[in-house]
Biopython code that builds the backbone (N, CA, C, O; Angstrom):
import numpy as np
from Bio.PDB.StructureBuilder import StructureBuilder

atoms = [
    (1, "UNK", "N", (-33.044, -47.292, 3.269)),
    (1, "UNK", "CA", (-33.002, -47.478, 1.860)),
    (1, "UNK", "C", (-32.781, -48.966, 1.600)),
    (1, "UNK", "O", (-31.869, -49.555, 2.180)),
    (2, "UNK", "N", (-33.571, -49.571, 0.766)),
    (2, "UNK", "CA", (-33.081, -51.038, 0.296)),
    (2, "UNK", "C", (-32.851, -51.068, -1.213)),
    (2, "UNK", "O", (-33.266, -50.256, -2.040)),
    (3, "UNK", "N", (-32.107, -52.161, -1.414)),
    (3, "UNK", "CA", (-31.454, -52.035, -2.447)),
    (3, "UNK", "C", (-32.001, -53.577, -3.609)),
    (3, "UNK", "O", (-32.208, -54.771, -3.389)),
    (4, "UNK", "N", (-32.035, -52.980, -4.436)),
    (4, "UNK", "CA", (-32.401, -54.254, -5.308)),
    (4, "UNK", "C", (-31.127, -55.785, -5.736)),
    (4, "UNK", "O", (-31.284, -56.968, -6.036)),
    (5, "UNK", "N", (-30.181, -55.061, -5.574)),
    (5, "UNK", "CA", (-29.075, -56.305, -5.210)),
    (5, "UNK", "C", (-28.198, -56.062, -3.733)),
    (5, "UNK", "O", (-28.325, -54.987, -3.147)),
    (6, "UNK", "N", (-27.541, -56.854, -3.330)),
    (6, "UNK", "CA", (-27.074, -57.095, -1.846)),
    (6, "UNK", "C", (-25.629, -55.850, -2.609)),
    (6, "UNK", "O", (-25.309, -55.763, -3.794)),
    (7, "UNK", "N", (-25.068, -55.101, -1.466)),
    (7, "UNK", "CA", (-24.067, -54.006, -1.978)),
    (7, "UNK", "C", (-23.175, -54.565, -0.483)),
    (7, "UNK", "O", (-23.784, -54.407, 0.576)),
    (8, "UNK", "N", (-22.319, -54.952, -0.444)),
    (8, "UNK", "CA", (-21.210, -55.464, 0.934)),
    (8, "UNK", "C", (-22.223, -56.551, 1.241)),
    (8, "UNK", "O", (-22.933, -56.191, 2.179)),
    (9, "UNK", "N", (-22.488, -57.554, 0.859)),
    (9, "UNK", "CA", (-24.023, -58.113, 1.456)),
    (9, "UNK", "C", (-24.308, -58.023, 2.248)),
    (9, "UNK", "O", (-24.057, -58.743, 3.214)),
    (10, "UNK", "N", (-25.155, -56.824, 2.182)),
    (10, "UNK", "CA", (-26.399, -55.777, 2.281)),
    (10, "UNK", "C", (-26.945, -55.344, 1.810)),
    (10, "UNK", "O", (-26.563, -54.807, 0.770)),
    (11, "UNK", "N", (-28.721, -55.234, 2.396)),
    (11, "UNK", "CA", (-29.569, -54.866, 1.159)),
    (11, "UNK", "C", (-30.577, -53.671, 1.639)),
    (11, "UNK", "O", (-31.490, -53.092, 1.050)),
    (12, "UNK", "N", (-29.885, -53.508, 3.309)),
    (12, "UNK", "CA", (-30.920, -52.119, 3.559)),
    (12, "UNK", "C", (-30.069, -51.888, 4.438)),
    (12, "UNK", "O", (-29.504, -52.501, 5.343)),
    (13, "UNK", "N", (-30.092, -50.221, 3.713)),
    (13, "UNK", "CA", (-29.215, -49.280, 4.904)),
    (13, "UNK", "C", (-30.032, -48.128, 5.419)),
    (13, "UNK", "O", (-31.060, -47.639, 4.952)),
    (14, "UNK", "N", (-29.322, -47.798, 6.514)),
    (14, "UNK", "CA", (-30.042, -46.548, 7.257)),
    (14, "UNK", "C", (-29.011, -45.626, 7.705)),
    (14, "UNK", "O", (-28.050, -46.038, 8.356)),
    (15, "UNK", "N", (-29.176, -44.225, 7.348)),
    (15, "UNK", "CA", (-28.549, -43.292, 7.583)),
    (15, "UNK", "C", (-28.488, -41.767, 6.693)),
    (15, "UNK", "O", (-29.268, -41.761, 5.740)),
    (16, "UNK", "N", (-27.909, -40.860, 6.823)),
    (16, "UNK", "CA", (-28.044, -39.877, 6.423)),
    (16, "UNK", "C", (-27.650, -39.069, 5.037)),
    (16, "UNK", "O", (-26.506, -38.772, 4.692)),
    (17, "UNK", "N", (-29.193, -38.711, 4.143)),
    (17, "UNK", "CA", (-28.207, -38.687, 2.583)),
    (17, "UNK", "C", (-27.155, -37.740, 2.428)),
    (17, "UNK", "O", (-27.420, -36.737, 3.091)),
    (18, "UNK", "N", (-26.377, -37.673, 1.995)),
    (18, "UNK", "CA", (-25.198, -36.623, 2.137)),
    (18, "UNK", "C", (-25.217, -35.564, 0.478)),
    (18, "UNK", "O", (-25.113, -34.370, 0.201)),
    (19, "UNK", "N", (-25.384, -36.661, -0.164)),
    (19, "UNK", "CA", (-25.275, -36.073, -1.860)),
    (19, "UNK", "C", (-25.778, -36.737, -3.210)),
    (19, "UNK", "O", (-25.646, -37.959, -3.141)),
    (20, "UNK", "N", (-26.179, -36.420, -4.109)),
    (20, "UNK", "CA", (-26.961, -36.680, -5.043)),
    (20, "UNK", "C", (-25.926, -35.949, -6.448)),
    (20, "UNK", "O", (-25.726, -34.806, -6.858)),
    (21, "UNK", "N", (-25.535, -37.112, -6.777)),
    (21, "UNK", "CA", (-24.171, -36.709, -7.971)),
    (21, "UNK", "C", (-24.151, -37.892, -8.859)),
    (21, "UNK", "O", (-24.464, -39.013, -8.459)),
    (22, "UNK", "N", (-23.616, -37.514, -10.598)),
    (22, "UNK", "CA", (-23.478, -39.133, -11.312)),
    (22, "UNK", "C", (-24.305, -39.868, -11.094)),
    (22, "UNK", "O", (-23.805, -40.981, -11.257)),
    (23, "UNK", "N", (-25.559, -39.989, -10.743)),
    (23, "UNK", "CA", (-26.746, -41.368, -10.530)),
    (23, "UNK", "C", (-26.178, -42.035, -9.887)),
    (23, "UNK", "O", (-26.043, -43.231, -10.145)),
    (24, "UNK", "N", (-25.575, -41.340, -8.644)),
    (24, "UNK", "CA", (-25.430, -41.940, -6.981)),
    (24, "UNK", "C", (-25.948, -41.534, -6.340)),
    (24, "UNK", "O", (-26.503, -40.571, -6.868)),
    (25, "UNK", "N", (-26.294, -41.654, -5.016)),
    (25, "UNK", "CA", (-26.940, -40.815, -3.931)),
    (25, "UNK", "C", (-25.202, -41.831, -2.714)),
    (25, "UNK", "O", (-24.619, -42.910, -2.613)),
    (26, "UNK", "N", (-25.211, -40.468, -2.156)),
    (26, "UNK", "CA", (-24.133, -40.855, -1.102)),
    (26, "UNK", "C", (-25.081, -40.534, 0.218)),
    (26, "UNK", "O", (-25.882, -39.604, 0.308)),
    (27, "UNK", "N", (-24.804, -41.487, 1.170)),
    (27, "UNK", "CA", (-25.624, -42.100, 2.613)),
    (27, "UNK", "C", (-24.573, -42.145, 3.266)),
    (27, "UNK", "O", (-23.676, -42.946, 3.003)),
    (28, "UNK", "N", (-24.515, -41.235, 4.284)),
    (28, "UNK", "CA", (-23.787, -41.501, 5.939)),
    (28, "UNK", "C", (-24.209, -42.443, 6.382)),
    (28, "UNK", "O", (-25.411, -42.246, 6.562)),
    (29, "UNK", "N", (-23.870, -43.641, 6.760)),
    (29, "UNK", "CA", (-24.468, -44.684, 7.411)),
    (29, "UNK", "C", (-24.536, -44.634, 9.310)),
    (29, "UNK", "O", (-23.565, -44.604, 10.066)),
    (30, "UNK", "N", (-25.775, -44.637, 9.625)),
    (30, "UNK", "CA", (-25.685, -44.674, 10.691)),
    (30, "UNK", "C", (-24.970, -45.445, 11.764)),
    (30, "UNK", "O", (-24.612, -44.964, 12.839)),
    (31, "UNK", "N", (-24.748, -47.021, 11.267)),
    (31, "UNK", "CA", (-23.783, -47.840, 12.236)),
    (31, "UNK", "C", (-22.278, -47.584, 12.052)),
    (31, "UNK", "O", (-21.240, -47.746, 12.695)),
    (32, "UNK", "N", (-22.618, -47.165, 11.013)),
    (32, "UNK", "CA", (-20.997, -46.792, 10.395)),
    (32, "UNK", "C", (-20.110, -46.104, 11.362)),
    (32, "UNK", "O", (-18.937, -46.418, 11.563)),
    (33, "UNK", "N", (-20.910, -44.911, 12.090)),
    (33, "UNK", "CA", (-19.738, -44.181, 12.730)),
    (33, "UNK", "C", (-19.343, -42.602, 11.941)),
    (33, "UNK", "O", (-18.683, -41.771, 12.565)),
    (34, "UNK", "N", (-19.853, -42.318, 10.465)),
    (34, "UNK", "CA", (-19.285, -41.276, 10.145)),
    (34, "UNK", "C", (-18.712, -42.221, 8.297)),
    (34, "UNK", "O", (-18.177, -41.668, 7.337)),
    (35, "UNK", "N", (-19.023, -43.378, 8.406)),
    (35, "UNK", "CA", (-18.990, -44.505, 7.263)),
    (35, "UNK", "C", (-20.088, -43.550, 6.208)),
    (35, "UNK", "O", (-21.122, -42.920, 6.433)),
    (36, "UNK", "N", (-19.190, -43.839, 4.856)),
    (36, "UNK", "CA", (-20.402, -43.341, 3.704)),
    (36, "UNK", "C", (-20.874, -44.769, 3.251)),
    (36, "UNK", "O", (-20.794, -45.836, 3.861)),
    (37, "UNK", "N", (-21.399, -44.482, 1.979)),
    (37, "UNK", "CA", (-21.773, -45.774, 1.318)),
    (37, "UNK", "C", (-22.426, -44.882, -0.300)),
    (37, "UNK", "O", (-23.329, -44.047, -0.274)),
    (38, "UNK", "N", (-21.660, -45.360, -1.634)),
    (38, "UNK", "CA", (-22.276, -44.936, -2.691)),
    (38, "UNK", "C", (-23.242, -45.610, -3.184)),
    (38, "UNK", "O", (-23.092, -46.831, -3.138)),
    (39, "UNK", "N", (-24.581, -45.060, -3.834)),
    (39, "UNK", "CA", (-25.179, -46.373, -4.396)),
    (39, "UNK", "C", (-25.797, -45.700, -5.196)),
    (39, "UNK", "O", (-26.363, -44.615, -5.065)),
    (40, "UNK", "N", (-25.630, -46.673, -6.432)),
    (40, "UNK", "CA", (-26.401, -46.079, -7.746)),
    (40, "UNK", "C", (-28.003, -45.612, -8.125)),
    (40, "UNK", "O", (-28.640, -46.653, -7.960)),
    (41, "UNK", "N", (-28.623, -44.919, -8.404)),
    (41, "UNK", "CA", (-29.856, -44.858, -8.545)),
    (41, "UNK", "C", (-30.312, -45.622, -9.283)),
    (41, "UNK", "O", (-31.534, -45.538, -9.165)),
    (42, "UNK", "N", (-29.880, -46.828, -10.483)),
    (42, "UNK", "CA", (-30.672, -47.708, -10.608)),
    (42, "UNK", "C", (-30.463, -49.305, -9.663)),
    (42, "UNK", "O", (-30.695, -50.447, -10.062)),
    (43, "UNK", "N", (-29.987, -48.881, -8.413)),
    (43, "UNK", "CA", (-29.717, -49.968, -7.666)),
    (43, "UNK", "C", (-31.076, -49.914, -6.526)),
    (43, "UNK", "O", (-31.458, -50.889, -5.879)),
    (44, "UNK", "N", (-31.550, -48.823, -6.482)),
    (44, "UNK", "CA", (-32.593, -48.193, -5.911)),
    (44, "UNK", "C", (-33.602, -48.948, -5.431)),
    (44, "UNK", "O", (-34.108, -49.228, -6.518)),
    (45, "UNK", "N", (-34.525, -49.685, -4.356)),
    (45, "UNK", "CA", (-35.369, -50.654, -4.786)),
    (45, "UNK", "C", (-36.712, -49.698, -3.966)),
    (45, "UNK", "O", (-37.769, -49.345, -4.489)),
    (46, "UNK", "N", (-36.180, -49.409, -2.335)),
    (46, "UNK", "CA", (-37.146, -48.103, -1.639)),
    (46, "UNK", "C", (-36.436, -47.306, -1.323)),
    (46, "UNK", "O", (-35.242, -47.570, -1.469)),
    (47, "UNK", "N", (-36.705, -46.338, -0.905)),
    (47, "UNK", "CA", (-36.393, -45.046, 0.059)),
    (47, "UNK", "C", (-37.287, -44.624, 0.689)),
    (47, "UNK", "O", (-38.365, -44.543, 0.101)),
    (48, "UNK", "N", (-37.218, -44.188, 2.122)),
    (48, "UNK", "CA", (-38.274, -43.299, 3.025)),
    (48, "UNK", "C", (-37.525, -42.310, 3.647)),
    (48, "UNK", "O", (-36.487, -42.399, 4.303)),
    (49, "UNK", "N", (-38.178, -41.391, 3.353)),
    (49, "UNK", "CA", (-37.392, -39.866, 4.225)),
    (49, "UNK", "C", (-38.042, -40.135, 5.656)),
    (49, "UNK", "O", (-39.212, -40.418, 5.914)),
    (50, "UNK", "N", (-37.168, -40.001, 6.347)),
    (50, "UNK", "CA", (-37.612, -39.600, 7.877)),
    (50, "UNK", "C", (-37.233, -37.910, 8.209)),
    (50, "UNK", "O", (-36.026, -37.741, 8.382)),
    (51, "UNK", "N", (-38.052, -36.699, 8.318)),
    (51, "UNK", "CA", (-37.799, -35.537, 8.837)),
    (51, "UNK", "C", (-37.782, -35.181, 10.356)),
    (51, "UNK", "O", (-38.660, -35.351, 11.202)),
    (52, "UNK", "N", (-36.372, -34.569, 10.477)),
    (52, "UNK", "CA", (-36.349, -33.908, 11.715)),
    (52, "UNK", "C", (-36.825, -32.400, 11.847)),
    (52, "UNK", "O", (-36.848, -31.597, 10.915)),
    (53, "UNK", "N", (-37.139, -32.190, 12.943)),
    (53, "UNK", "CA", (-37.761, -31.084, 13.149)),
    (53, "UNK", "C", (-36.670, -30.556, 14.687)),
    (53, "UNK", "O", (-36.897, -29.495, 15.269)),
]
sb = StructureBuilder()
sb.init_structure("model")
sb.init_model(0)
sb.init_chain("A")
sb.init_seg("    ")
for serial, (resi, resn, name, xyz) in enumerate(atoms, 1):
    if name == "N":
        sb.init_residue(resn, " ", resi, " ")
    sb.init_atom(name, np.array(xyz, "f"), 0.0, 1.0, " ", f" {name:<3s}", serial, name[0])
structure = sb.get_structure()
């Protein structure tokens, strides 16, 4: 996901969406460890689903 302003300056994260609440989407972050990260839906800039099978 990248983000249209830097959020911890950072502007693309990767990891797992957890929840979709209040015009947030909450992301498990993958380097994180088990780390979330909130981010607003108009902070939004891409998103790509990757599916597991």
């Amino acid at each position: 996901m990248k983000t249209s302003a830097p959020i911890g300056n950072q502007k693309v994260f990767t990891g797992r969406l957890a929840d979709f609440k209040e015009e947030k989407v909450t992301l498990y972050l993958e380097e994180g460890k088990g780390k979330a990260i909130e981010i607003p839906f108009d902070q939004i800039a891409q998103a790509r689903l990757e599916v597991e099978f």
